[in-house]
C-alpha positions in Angstrom: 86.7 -45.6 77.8 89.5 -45.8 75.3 88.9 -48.6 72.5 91.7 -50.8 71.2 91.9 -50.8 67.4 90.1 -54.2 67.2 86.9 -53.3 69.3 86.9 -50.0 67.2 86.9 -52.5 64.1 84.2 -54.9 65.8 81.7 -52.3 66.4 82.4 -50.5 62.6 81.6 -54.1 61.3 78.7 -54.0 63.1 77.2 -51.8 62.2 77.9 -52.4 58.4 76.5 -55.7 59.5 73.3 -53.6 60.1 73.2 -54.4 63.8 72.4 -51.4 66.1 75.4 -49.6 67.1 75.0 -46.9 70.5 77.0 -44.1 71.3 77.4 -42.7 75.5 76.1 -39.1 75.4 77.7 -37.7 78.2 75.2 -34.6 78.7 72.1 -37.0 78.9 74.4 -39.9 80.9 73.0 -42.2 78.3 73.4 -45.0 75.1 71.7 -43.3 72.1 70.7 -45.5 69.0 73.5 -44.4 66.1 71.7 -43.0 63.3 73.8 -42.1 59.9 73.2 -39.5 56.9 73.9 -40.7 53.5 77.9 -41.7 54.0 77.3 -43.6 57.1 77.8 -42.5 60.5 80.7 -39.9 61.5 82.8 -41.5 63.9 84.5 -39.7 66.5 86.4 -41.8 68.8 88.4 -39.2 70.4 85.0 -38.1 72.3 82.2 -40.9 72.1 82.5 -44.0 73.1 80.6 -46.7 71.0 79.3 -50.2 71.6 77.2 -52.7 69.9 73.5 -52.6 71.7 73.1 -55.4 74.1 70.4 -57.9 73.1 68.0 -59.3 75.6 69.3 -62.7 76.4 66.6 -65.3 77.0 66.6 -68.6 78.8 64.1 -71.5 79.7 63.6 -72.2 83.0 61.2 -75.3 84.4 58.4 -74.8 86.7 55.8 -76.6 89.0 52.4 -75.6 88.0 50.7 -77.0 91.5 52.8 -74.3 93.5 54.3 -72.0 90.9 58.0 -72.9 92.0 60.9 -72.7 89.5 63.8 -74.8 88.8 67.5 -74.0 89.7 69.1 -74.6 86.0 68.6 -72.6 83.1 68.9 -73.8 79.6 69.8 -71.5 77.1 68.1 -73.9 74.5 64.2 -74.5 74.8 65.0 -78.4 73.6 67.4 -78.8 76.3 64.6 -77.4 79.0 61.9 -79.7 76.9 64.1 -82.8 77.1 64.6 -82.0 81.5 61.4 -81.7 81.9 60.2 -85.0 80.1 60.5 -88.1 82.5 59.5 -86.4 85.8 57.0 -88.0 88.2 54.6 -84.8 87.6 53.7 -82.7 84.8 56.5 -79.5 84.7 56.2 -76.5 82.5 58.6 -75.2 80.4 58.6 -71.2 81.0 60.6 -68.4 79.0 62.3 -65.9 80.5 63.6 -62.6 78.7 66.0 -60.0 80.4 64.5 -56.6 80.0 67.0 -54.3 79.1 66.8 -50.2 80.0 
């Protein structure tokens, strides 16, 4: 897909940033890791399409260690999970989930 200037610029800055940048290769109908030779990556917007790689996102979640069952809410802060599960009738546990990405 065709990137406006500014999400050109974002993913450029990340990767100067030295966050991992990927690249669509059409032939293999997958996002390959940019690599760069000594001046830095050759960019070719007319043909690739670029994004910054996803990172796994991670969330809390609270569970019942008699049957295993899990809360509704996530917390996206292991403090804000901590501080839910303090002040129940019954011990909870405070489990970590992290998306797997492929």
């Amino acid at each position: 897909s065709m990137k406006t200037t500014a999400e050109k610029i974002a993913v450029m800055q990340a990767y100067e940033d030295r966050r991992d940048v990927e690249f669509f290769s059409a032939s293999l109908d997958e996002w390959i890791l940019l690599t760069s030779g000594v001046m830095g990556p050759e960019w070719d917007w007319k043909s690739r399409d670029y994004r910054v790689k996803r990172e796994p996102q991670e969330v809390w979640l609270l569970r019942d260690p008699d049957d295993g069952s899990l809360g509704h809410a996530c917390y996206n802060r292991l403090d804000d999970a901590e501080r839910s599960a303090t002040g129940r009738s019954h011990y909870i546990e405070v489990v970590k989930f992290r998306e797997v990405i492929e």
